[in-house]
C-alpha positions in Angstrom: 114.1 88.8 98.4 116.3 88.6 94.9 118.8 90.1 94.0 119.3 91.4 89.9 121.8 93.2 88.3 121.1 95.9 85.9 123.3 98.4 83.5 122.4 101.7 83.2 123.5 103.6 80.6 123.2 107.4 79.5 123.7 109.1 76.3 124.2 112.8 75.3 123.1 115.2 77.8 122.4 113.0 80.1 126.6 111.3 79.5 127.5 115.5 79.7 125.6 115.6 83.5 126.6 112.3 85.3 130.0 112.3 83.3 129.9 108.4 82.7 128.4 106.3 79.9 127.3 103.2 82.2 127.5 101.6 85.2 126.5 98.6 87.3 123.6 98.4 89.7 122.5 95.9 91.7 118.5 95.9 92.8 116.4 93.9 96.0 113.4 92.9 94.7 110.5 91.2 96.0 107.2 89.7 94.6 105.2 92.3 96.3 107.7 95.2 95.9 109.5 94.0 92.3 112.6 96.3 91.2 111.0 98.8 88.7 111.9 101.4 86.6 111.0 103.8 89.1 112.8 102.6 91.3 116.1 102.9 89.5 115.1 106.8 88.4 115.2 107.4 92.0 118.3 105.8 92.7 119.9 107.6 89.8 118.4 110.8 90.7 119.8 110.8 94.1 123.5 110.0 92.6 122.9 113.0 89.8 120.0 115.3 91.1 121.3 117.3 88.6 119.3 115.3 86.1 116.1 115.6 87.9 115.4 119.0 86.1 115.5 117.2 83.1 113.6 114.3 83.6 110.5 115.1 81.8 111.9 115.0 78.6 114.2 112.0 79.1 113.1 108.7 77.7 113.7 105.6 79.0 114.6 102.6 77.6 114.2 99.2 78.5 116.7 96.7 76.4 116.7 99.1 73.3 112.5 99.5 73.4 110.9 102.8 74.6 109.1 102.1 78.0 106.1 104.7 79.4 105.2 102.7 82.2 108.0 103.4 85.1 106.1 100.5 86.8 107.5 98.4 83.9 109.2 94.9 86.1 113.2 94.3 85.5 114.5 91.4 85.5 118.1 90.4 86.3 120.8 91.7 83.4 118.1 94.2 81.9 119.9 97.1 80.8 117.9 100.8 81.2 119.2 103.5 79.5 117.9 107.0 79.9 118.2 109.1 76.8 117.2 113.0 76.0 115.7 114.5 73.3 117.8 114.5 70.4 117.7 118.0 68.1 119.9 118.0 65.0 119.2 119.2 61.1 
């Protein structure tokens, strides 16, 4: 098993819910079961359930690039953030 250590980060709505703008997390990973984007949106949502209703139209980001596949593999020092639609004119 491995250890990593990731940042998570949250902008706009998703700062005004969880009322921080990062924080540390540290992941167990294995070859079989690797620490995953999924597995971090379940560890978030059980801090901030309130974001849960919301989690359809967050993105995700994976080092600044858009990620679809919550299977997508971190790696130790990856930073997620998870970022809501943004509306302006």
């Amino acid at each position: 098993m491995s250890t990593i250590h990731i940042e998570i980060k949250f902008f706009a709505s998703c700062r005004d819910i969880t009322n921080i703008n990062s924080y540390k997390m540290e992941l167990n990973g294995t070859i079989e079961e690797p620490a995953t984007v999924l597995v971090v949106i379940n560890k978030v949502l059980e801090l901030y359930p309130d974001l849960e209703e919301n989690m359809n139209e967050i993105s995700i980001a994976v080092n600044q690039k858009y990620i679809k596949d919550k299977d997508t593999v971190l790696n130790n020092n990856d930073t997620v953030a998870f970022i809501p639609p943004i509306s302006g004119g």
